[in-house]
N, C-alpha and C positions, 0 to 999 in steps of 0.2 A: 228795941233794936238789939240783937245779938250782939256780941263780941265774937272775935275769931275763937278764942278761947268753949266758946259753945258750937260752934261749928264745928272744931274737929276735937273730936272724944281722945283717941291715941291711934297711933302708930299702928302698924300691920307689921311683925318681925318674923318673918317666915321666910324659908331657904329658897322658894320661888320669888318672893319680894325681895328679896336681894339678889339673887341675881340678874334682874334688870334696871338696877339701882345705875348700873354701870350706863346704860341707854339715856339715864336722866327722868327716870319712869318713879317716883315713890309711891308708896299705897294708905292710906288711912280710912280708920273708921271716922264717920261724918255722922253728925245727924241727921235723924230719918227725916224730918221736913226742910235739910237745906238744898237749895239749886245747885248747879254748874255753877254759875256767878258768885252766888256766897264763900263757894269753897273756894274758887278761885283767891277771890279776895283775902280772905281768910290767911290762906298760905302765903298770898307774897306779903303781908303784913308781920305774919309771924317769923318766915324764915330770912325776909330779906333775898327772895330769889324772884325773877320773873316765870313764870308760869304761860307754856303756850298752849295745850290743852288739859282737858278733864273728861275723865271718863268715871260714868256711876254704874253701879251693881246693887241691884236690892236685892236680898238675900231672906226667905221666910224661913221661922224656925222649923229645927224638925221635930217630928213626932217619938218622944223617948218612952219605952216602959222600963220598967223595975220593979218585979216582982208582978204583982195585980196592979198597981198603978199605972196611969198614961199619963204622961206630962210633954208638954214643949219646949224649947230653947227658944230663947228669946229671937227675935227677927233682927237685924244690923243693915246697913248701908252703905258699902264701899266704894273710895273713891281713890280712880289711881290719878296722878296730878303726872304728867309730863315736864319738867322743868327746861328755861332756856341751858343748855351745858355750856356755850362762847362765851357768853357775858363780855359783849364788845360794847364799847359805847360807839352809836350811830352819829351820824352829822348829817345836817341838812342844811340848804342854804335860808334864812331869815331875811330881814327887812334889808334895803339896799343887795341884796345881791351876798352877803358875808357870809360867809360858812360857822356855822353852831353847833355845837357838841350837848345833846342832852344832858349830857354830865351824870348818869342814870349809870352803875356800876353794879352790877348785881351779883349776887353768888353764883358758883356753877354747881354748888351742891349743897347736900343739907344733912350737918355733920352733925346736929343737937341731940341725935337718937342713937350714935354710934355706930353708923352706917353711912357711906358716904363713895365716893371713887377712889 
């Protein structure tokens, strides 16, 4: 069984990933064999936010020379994670008819990398 901590490798700190930071959009690299579901899971366990989609990019290395040599960069996995930004607690009605609060409080961002709204 993975840990969230093996799901997602780090962050993505780049002037384009931040500027959609502000939409509720973060970016990370993931491992190359996790799902949509893992990483889902992954992030609202680590950041304490709800998460409403996921979007993946596999990316292959590229082909570098220097000098007579050829060599490749490594291949990576990118995942941008959408977060909830409201972070309203919902209610529904329960048993007998009474109104319920999930009590479920979420972050509306995710301040741990220094980058946030």
């Amino acid at each position: 069984m993975k840990t969230p901590y093996d799901v997602i490798i780090k962050p993505v700190i780049t002037e384009k990933s931040m500027m959609i930071t502000d939409q509720g959009k973060y970016t990370f690299i993931v491992a190359p064999q996790a799902g949509k579901t893992e990483i889902k899971d992954a992030v609202e366990k680590l950041f304490g936010v709800k998460v409403t989609s996921v979007n993946i990019a596999n990316f292959d290395g590229k082909v570098k020379r220097q000098r007579y040599q050829l060599g490749k960069t490594a291949s990576y996995k990118k995942a941008i994670v959408t977060i909830d930004t409201e972070g309203k607690a919902t209610s529904f009605l329960g048993k007998g008819g009474k109104a319920t609060d999930n009590g479920a409080k979420y972050k509306t961002s995710i301040e741990e990398f220094g980058f946030g709204q």
